[in-house]
C-alpha positions in Angstrom: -29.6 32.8 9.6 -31.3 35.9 8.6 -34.7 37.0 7.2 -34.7 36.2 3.3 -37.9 38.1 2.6 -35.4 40.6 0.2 -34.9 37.5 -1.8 -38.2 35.5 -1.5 -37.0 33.3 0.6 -37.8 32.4 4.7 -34.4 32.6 5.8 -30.7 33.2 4.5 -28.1 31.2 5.4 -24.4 32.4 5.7 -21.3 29.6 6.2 -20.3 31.6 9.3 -20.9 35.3 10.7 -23.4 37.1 8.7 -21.1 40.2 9.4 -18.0 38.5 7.7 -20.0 36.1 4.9 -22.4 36.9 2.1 -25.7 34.0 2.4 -25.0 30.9 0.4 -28.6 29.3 0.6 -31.6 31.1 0.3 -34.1 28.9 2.5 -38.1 28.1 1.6 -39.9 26.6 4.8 -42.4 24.2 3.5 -45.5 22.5 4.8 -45.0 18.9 4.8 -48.9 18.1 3.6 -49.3 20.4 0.8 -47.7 19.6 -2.3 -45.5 21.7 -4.3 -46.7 23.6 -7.5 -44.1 23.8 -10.5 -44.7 27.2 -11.3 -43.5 28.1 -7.3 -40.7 25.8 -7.1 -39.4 27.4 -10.7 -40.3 30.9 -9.4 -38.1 30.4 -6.2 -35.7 28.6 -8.5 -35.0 31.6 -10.7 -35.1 34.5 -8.1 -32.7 32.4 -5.8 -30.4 31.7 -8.9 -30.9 35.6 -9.5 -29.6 36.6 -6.0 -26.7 34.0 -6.6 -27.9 31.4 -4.1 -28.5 28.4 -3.7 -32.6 27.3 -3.1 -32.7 25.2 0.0 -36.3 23.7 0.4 -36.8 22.6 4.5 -39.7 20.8 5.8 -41.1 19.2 8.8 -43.4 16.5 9.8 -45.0 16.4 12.5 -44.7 12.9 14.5 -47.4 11.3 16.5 -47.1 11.8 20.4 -44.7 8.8 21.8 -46.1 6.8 24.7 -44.0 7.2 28.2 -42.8 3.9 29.2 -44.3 4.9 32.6 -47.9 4.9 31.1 -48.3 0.5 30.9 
């Protein structure tokens, strides 16, 4: 994985070696609580498709602390 910023993206992600491999994916980090706007999921849509990648949308959620079986 590399920076994506040429390609308004996070990240780029190759199928192997960034030396040997062109970037198939061209990856948007989301934030799991905000929702998505059409207008920015076209835009990253067309300038992905432009760069001839594919748009790969990642998010995370962040989980609530686990209690240690220790702590009874």
């Amino acid at each position: 994985m590399t920076s994506g910023a040429k390609f308004g993206a996070d990240y780029l992600a190759y199928p192997g070696d960034p030396t040997l491999y062109h970037a198939q994916f061209a990856v948007r980090v989301l934030d799991w609580e905000s929702p998505m706007h059409p207008y920015g999921f076209a835009a990253g849509t067309r300038t992905a498709h432009a760069a001839r990648k594919h748009l790969l949308l990642a998010t995370a959620q962040q989980s609530a602390p686990q209690p240690s079986a220790s702590s009874t």
